[in-house]
TORFIKE-293788 format. One record per atom (N, C-alpha, C, O): residue number from 0; residue in three letters; atom name; x, y, z. Coordinates in steps of 0.05 Angstrom, whole numbers, plus 5000, padded with zeros to 4 digits. Each point is the difference from the previous one (the first is absolute). Layout:
> NUM  ALA  CA  X  Y  Z
...
***
This chain:
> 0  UNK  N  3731  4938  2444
> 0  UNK  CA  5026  4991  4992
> 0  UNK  C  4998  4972  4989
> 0  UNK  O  4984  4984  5010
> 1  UNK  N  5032  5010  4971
> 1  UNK  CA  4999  4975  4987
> 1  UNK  C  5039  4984  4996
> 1  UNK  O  5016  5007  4983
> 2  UNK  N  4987  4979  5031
> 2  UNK  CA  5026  4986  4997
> 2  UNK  C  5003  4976  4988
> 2  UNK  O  4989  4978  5003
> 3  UNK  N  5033  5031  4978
> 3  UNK  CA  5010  4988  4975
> 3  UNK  C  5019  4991  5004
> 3  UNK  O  5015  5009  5017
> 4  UNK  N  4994  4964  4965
> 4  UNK  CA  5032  4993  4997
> 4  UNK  C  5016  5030  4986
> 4  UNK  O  4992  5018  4986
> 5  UNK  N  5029  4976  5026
> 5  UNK  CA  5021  5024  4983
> 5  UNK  C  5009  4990  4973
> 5  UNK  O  5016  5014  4987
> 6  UNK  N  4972  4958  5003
> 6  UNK  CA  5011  4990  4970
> 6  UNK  C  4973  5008  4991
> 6  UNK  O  5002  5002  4975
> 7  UNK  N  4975  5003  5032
> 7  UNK  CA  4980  5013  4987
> 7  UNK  C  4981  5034  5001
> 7  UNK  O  4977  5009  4995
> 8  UNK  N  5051  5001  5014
> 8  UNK  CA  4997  5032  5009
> 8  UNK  C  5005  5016  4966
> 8  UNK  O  5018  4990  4986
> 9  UNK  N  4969  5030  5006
> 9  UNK  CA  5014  5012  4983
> 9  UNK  C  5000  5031  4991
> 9  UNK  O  4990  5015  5017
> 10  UNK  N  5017  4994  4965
> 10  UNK  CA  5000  5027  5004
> 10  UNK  C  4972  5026  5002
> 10  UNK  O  4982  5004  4983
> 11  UNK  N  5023  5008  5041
> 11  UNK  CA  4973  5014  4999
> 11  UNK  C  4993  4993  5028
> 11  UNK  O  4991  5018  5014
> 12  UNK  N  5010  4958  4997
> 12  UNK  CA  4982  4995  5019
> 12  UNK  C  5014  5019  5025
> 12  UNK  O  5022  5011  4996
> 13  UNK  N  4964  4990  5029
> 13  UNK  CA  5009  5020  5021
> 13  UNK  C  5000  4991  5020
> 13  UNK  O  4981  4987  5007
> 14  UNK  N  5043  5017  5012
> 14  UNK  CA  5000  4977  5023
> 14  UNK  C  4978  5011  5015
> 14  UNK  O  4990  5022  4995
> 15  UNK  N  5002  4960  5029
> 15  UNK  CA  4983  5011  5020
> 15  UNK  C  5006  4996  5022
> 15  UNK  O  4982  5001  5017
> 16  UNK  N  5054  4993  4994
> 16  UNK  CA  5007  5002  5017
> 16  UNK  C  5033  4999  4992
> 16  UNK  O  5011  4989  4981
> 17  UNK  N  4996  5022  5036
> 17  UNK  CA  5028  4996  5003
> 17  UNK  C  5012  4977  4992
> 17  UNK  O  4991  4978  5008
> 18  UNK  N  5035  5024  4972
> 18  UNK  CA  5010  4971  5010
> 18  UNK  C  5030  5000  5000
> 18  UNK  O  5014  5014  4985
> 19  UNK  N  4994  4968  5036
> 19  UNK  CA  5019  4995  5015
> 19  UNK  C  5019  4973  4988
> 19  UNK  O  4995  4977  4990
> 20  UNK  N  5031  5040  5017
> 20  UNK  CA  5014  4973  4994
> 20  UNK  C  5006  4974  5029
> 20  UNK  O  4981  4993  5014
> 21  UNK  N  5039  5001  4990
> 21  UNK  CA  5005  4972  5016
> 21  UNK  C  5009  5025  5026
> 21  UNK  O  4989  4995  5021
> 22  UNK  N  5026  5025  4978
> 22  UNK  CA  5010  5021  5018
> 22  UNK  C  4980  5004  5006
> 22  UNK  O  5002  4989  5022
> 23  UNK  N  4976  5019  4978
> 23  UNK  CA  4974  5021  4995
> 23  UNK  C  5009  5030  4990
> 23  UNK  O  4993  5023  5007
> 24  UNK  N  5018  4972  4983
> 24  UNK  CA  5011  5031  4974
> 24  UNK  C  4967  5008  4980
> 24  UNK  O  4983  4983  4995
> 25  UNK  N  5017  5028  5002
> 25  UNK  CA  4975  5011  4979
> 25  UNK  C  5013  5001  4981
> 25  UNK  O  5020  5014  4998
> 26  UNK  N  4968  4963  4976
> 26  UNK  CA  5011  5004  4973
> 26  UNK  C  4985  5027  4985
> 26  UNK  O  5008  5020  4989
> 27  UNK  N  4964  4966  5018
> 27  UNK  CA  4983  5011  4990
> 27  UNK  C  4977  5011  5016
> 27  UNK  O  4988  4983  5013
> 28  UNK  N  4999  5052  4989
> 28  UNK  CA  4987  5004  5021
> 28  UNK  C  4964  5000  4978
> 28  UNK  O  4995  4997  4976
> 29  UNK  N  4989  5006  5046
> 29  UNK  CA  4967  4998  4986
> 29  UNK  C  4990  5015  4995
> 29  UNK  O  4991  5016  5015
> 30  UNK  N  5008  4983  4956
> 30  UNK  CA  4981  5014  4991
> 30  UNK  C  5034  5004  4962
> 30  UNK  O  5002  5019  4984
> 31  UNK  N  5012  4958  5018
> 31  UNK  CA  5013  5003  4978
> 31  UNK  C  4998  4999  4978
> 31  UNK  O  4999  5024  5006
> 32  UNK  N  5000  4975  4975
> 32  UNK  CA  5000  4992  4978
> 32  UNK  C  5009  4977  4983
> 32  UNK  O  5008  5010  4979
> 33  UNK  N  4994  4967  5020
> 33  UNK  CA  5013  4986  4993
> 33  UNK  C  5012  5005  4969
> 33  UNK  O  4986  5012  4984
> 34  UNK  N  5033  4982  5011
> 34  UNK  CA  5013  5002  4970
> 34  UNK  C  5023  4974  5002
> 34  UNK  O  5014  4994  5019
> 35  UNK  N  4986  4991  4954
> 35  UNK  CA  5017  4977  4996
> 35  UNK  C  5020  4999  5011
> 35  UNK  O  5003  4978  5009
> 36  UNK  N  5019  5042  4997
> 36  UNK  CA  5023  5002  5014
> 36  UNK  C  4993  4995  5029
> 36  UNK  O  5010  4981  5013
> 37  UNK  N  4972  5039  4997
> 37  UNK  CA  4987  4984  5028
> 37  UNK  C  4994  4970  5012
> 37  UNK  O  5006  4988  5020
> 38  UNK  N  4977  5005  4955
> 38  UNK  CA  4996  4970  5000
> 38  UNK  C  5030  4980  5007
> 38  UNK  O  5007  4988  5020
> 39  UNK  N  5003  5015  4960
> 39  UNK  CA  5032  4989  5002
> 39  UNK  C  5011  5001  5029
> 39  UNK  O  5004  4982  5016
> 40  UNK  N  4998  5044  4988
> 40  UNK  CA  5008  5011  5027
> 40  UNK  C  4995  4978  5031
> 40  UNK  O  5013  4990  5019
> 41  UNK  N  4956  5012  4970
> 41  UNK  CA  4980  4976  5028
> 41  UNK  C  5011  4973  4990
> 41  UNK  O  5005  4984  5018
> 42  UNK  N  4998  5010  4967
> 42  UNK  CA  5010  4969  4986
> 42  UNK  C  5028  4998  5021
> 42  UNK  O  5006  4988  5021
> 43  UNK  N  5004  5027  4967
> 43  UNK  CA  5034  4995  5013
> 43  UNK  C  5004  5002  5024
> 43  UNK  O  5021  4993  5012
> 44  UNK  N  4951  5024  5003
> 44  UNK  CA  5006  4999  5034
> 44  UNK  C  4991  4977  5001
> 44  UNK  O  5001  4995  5024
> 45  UNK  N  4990  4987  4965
> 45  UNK  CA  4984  4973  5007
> 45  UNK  C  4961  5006  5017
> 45  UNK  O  4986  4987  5016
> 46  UNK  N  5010  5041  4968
> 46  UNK  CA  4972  5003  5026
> 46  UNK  C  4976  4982  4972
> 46  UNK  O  4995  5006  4976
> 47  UNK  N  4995  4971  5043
> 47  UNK  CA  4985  4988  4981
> 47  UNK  C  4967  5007  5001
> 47  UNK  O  4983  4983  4993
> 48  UNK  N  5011  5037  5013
> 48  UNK  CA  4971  5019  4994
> 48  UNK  C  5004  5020  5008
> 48  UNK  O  5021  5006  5012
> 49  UNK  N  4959  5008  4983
> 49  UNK  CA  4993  5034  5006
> 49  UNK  C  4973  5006  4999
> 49  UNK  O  4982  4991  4985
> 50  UNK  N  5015  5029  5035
> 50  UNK  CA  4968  5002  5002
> 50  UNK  C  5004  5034  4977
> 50  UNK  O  5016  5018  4997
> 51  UNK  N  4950  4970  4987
> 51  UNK  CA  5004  5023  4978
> 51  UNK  C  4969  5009  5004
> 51  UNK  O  4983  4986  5011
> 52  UNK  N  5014  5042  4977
> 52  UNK  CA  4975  5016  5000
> 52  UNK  C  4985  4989  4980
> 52  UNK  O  5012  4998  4979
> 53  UNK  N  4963  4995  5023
> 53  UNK  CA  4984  4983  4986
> 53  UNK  C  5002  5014  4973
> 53  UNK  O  5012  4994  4979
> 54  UNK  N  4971  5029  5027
> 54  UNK  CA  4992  5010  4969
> 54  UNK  C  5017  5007  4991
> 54  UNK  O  4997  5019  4985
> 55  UNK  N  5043  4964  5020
> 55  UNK  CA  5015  5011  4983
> 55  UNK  C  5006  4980  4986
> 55  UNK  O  5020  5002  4985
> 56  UNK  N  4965  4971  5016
> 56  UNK  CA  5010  4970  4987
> 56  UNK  C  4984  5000  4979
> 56  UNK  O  4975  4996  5003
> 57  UNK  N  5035  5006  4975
> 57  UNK  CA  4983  5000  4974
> 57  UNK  C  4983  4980  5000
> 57  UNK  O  5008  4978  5006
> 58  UNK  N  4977  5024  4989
> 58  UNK  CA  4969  4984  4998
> 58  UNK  C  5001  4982  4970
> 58  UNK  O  4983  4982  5000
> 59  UNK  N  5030  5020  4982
> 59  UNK  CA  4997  4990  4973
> 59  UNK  C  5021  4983  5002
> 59  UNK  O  5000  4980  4985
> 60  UNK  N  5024  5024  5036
> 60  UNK  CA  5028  4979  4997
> 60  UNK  C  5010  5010  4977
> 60  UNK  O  5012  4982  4987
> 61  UNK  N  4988  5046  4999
> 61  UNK  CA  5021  5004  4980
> 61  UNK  C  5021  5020  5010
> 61  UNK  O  5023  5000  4992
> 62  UNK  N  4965  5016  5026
> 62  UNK  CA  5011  5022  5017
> 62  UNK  C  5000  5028  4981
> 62  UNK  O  4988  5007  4980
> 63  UNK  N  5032  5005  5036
> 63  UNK  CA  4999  5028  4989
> 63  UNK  C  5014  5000  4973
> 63  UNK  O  5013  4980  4997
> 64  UNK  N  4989  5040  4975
> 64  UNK  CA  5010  5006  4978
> 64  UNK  C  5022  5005  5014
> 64  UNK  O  5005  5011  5021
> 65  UNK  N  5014  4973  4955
> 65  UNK  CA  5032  5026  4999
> 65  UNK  C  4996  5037  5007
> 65  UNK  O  5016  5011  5016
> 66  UNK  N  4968  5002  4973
> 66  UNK  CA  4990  5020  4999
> 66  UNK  C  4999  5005  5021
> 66  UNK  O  5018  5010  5014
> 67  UNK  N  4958  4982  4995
> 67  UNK  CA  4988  5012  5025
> 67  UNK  C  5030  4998  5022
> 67  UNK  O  5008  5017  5016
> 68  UNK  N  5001  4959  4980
> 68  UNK  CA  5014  4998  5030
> 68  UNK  C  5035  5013  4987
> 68  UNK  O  5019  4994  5015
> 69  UNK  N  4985  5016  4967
> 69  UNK  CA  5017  5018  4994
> 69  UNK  C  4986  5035  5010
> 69  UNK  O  5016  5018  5005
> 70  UNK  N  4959  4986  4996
> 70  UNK  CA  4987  5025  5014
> 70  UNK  C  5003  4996  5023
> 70  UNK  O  5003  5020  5014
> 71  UNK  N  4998  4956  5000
> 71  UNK  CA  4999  4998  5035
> 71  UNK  C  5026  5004  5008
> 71  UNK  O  5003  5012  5022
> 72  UNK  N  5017  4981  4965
> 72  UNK  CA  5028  4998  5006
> 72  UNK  C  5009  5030  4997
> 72  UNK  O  5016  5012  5014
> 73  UNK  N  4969  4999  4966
> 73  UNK  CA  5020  5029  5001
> 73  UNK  C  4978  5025  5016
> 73  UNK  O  5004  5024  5001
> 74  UNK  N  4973  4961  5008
> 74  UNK  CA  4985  5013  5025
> 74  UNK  C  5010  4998  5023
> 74  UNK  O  5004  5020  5014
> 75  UNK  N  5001  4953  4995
> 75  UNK  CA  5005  4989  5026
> 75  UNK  C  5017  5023  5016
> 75  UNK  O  4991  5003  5023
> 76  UNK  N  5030  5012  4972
> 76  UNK  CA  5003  5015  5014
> 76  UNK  C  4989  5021  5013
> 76  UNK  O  5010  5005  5022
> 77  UNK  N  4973  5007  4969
> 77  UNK  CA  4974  5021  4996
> 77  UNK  C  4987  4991  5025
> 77  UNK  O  4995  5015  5019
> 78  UNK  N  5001  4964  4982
> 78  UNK  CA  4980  4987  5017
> 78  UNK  C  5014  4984  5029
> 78  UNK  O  4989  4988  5018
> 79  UNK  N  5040  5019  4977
> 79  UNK  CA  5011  4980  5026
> 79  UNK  C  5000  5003  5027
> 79  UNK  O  5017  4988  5014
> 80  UNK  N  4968  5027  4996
> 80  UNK  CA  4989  5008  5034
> 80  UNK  C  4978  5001  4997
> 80  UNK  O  4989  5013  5018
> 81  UNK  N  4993  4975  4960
> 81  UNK  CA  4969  4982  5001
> 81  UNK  C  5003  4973  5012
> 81  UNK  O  5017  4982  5000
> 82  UNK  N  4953  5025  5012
> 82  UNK  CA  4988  4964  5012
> 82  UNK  C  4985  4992  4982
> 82  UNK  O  4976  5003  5002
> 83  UNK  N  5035  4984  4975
> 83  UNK  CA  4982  4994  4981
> 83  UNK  C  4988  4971  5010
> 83  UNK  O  4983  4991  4984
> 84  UNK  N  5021  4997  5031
> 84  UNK  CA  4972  4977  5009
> 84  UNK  C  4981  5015  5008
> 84  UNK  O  4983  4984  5006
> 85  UNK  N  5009  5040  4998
> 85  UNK  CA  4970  5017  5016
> 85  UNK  C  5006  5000  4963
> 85  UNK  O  5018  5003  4984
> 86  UNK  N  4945  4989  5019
> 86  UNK  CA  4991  4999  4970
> 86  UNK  C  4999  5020  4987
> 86  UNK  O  5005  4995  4977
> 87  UNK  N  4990  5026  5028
> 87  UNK  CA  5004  5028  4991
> 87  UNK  C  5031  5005  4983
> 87  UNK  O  5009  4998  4977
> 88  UNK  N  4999  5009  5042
> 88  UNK  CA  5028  5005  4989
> 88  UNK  C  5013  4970  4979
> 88  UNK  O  5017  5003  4982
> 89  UNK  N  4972  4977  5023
> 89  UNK  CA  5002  4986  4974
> 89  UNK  C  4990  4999  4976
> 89  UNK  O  5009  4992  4979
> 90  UNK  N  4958  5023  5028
> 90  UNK  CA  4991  5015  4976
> 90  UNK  C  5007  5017  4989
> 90  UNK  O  4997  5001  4976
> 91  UNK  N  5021  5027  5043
> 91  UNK  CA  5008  5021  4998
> 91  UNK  C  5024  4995  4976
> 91  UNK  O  5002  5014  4981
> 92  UNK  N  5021  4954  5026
> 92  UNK  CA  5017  4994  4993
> 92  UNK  C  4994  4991  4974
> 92  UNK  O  5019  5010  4989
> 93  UNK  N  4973  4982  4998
> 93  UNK  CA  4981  4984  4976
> 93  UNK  C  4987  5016  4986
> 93  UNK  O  4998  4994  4976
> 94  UNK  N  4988  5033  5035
> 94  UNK  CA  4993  5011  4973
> 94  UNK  C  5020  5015  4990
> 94  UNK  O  5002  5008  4977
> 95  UNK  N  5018  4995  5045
> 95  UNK  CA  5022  5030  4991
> 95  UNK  C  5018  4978  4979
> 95  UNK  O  5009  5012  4981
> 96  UNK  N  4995  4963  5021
> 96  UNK  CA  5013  4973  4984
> 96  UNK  C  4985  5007  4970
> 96  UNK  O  5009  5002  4977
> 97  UNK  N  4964  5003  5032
> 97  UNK  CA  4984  4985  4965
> 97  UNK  C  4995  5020  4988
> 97  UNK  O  4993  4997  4977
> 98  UNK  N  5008  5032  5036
> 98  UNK  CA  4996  5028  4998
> 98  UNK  C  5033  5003  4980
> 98  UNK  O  5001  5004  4975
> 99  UNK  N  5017  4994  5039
> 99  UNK  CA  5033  5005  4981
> 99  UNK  C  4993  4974  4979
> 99  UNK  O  5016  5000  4981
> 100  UNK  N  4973  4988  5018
> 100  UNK  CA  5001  4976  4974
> 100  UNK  C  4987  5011  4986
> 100  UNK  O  5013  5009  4981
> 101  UNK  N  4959  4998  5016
> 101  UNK  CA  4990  5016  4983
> 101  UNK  C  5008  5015  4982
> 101  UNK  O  4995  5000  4975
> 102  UNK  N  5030  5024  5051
> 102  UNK  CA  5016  5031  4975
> 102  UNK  C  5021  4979  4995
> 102  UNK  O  5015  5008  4983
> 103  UNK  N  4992  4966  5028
> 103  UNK  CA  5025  4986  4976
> 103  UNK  C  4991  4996  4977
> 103  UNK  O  5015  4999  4981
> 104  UNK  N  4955  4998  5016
> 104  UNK  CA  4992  4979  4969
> 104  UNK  C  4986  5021  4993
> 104  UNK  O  4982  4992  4985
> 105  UNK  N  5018  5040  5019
> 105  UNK  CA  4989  5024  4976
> 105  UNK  C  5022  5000  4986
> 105  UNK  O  5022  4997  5009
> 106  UNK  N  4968  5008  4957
> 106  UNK  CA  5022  5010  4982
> 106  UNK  C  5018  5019  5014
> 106  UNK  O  5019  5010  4988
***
């Protein structure tokens, strides 16, 4: 697990624990997905980090394509009673992502 400011979280990355507001309400449970609306979401509870799944923090600092994370968004349901922090099922999650990107960009 790797914890981040929530002004430097972005789309794609995957929580690796729960996170809680000031109640202890679960905004967000582990193994999520993060998407920009999410981000916003942790801003406005005031939660100022989040612990995230390593190999989901882009390594280049450009992050994911519009593309790709337009495939995650209309996957994410498919996949929503996955533990995608067990690395597997985040692999599992990621090819079935780059697998639908592919038949998006055949003639």
């Amino acid at each position: 697990m790797m914890t981040i400011l929530t002004e430097n979280a972005s789309e794609g990355m995957v929580l690796a624990a729960d996170v809680v507001d000031s109640f202890r309400r679960v905004l967000f449970p582990r193994g999520h997905r993060l998407l920009q609306r999410h981000i916003e979401v942790l801003k406005h509870h005031g939660i100022p980090e989040i612990g995230v799944v390593e190999s989901s923090v882009p390594n280049d600092g450009a992050g994911p394509s519009e593309a790709y994370q337009q495939c995650a968004h209309d996957l994410e349901e498919r996949f929503l009673l996955t533990d995608r922090t067990w690395d597997v099922m985040g692999a599992v999650f990621d090819g079935a992502v780059r697998a639908e990107l592919r038949k998006r960009e055949e003639p």
